[in-house]
C-alpha positions as CSV (number, residue, x, y, z in Angstrom):
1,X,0.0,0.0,0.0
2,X,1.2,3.4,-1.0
3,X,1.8,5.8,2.1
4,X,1.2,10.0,1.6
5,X,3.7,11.3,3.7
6,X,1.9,15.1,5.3
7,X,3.2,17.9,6.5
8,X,1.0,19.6,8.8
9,X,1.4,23.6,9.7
10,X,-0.4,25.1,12.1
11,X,0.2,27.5,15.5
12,X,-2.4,25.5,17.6
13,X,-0.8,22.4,19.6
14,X,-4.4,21.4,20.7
15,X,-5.5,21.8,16.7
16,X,-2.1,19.5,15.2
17,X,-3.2,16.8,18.5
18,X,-6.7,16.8,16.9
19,X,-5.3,16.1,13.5
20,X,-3.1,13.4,14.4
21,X,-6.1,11.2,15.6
22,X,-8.5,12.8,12.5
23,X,-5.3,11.3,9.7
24,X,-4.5,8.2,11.7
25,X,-4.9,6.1,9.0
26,X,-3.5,3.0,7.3
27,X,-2.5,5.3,3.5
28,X,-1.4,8.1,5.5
29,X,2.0,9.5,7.2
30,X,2.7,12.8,9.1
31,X,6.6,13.4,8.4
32,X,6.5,16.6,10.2
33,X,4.7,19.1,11.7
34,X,5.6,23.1,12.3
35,X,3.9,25.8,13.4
36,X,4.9,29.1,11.3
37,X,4.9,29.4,8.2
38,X,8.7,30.7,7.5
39,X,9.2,26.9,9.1
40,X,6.6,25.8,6.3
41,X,8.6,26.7,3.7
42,X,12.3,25.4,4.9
43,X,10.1,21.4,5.7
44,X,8.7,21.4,2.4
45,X,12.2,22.0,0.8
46,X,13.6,19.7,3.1
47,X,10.9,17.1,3.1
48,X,9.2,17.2,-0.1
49,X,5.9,15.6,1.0
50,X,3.1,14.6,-0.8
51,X,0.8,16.9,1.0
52,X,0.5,20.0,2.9
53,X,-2.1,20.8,5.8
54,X,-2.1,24.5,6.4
55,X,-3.5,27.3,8.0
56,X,-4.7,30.0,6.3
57,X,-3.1,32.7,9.4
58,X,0.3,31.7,10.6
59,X,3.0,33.6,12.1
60,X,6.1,34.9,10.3
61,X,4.5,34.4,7.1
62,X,0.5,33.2,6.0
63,X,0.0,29.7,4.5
64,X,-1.4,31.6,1.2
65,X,2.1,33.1,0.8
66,X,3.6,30.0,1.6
67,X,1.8,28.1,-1.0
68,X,2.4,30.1,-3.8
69,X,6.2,30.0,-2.8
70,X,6.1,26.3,-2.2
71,X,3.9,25.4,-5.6
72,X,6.9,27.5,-7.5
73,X,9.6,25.4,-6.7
74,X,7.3,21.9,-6.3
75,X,4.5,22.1,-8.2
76,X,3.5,18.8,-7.7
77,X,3.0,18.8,-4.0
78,X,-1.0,19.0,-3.1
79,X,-1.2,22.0,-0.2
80,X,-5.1,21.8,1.8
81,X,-5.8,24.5,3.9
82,X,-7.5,23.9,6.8
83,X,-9.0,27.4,8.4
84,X,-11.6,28.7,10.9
85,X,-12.3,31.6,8.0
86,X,-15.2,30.7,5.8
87,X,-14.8,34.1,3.9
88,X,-15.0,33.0,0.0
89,X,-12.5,35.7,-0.9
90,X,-10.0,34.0,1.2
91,X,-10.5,30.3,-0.5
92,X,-10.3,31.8,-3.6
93,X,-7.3,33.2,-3.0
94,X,-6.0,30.0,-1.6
95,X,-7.3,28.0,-4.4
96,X,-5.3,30.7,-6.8
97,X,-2.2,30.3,-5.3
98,X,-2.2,26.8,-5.8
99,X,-4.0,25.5,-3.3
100,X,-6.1,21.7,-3.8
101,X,-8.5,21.3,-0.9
102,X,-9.9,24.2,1.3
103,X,-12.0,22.5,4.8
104,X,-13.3,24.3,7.5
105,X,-12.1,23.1,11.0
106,X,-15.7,23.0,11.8
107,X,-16.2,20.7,9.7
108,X,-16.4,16.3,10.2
109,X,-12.4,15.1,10.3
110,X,-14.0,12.7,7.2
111,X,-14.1,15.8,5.3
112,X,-10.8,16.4,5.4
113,X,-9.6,12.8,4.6
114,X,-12.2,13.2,1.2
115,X,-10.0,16.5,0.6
116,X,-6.8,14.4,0.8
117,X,-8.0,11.3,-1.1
118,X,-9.3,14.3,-4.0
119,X,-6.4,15.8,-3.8
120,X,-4.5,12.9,-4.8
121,X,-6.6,12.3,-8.0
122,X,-5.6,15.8,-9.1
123,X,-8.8,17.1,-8.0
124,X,-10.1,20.4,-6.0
125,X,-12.0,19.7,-3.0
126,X,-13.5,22.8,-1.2
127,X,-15.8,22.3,2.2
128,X,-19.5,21.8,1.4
129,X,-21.0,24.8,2.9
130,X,-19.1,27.3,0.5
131,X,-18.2,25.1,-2.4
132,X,-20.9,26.4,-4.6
133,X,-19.9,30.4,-3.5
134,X,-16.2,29.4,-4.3
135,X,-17.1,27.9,-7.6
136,X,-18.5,30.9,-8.5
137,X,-16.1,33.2,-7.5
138,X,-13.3,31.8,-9.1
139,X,-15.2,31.0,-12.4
140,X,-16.2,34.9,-12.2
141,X,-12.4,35.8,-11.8
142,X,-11.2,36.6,-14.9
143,X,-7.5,36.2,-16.2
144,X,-6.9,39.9,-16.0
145,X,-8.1,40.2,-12.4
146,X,-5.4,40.8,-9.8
147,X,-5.9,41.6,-5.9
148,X,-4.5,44.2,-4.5
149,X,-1.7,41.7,-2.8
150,X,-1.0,40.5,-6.3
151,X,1.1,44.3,-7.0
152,X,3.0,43.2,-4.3
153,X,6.5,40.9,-4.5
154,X,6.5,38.2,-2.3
155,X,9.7,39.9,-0.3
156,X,6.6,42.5,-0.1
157,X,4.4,40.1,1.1
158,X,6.7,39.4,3.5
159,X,7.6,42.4,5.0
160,X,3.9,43.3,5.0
161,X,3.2,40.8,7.5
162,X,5.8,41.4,10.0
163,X,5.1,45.0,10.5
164,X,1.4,43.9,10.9
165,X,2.7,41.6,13.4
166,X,4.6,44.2,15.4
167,X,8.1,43.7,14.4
168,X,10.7,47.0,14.0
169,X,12.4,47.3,10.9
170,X,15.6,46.0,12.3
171,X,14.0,43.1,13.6
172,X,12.2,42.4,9.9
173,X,15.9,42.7,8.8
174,X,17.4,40.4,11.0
175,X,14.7,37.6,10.0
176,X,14.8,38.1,6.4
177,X,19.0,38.5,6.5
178,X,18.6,41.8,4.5
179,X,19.5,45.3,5.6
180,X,17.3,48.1,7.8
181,X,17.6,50.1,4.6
182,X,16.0,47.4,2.3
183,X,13.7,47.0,4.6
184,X,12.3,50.1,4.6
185,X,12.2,50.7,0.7
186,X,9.8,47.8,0.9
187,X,7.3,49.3,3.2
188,X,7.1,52.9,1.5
189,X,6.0,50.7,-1.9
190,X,4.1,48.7,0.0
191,X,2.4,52.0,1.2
192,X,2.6,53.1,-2.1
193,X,1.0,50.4,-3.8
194,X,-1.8,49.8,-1.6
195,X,-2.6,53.5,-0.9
196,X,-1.7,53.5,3.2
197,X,-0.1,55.8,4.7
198,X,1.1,54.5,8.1
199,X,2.0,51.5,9.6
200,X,-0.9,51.3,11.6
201,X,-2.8,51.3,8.5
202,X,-1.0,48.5,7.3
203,X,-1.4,46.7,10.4
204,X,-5.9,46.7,9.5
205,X,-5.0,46.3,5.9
206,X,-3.1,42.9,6.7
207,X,-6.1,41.6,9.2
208,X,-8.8,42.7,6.8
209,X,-7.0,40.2,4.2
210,X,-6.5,37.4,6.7
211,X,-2.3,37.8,6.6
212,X,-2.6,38.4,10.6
213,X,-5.1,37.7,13.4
């Protein structure tokens, strides 16, 4: 029998113990488990699983960002995010970044093994209550649309997310092994792109859009 080796990503020890009973299963293999998403993308590389469980809102970086860094380099690797928020936007934006499953924690754990046994035959499998909302938003996206985010780089992305989180510039710097300076060029454009004008501003911006709690 052929084994899926999972990585699971989420900040919640009570939510990863859940999961562990919910994808105790005979076709099935956790090979590791972390709980930010910066951490996400070093265990993929290092991994290369079959499958990714993530969070929609991490730490240090958001499991959308993750995925579409993680889909660039392995685009074979099936990422499900597993999130409290049932906003359609936010699936779509998932599903977009190259997501294959999108489940509600709300939902029945067999829900989530359907979106893993889907996701396997190279279908999308999106939680029952909003599948028919998501369909329609991304078939109404057209190939021209971008988000807001999207004028963003992902370095932008990036640095978006730890100023919403709190961190000072030289912190940011530290993290991301780049200097103050650089640092700051990248918030004035993100200010600049997105039409904010402090970091406060940024800070609502970011939780409006699910990058932060």
């Amino acid at each position: 029998m052929t084994r899926w080796r999972l990585l699971l990503a989420d900040d919640h020890d009570i939510v990863v113990e859940g999961l562990r009973r919910v994808l105790d299963q005979p076709d099935l293999e956790i090979v590791g488990v972390v709980n930010n998403g910066r951490s996400l993308l070093r265990a993929a590389k290092e991994i290369q699983p079959d499958i990714i469980i993530t969070d929609v809102t991490m730490p240090l970086l958001n499991g959308i960002e993750a995925a579409r860094q993680i889909c660039k380099s392995n685009p074979d690797v099936k990422i499900i995010f597993l999130t409290m928020h049932p906003d359609v936007t936010f699936a779509t934006e998932a599903l977009a970044a190259g997501g294959s499953g999108y489940v509600l924690k709300n939902s029945a754990g067999d829900e989530l093994l359907t979106a893993i046994r889907e996701a396997m035959k190279g279908h999308v499998y999106v939680t029952k209550s909003i599948a028919e909302a998501v369909k329609h938003g991304l078939s109404s996206r057209s190939n021209t649309w971008r988000s807001p985010l999207d004028k963003l780089t992902s370095r932008q992305r990036e640095v978006l997310q730890l100023l919403a989180e709190g961190l000072h510039v030289k912190e940011i710097a530290s993290r991301l092994n780049v200097s103050p300076r650089t640092v700051e060029f990248h918030k004035y454009r993100i200010m600049d792109e997105l039409g904010l004008h402090s970091v406060a501003e940024l800070g609502r911006y970011a939780a409006r859009h699910g990058i932060v709690t």
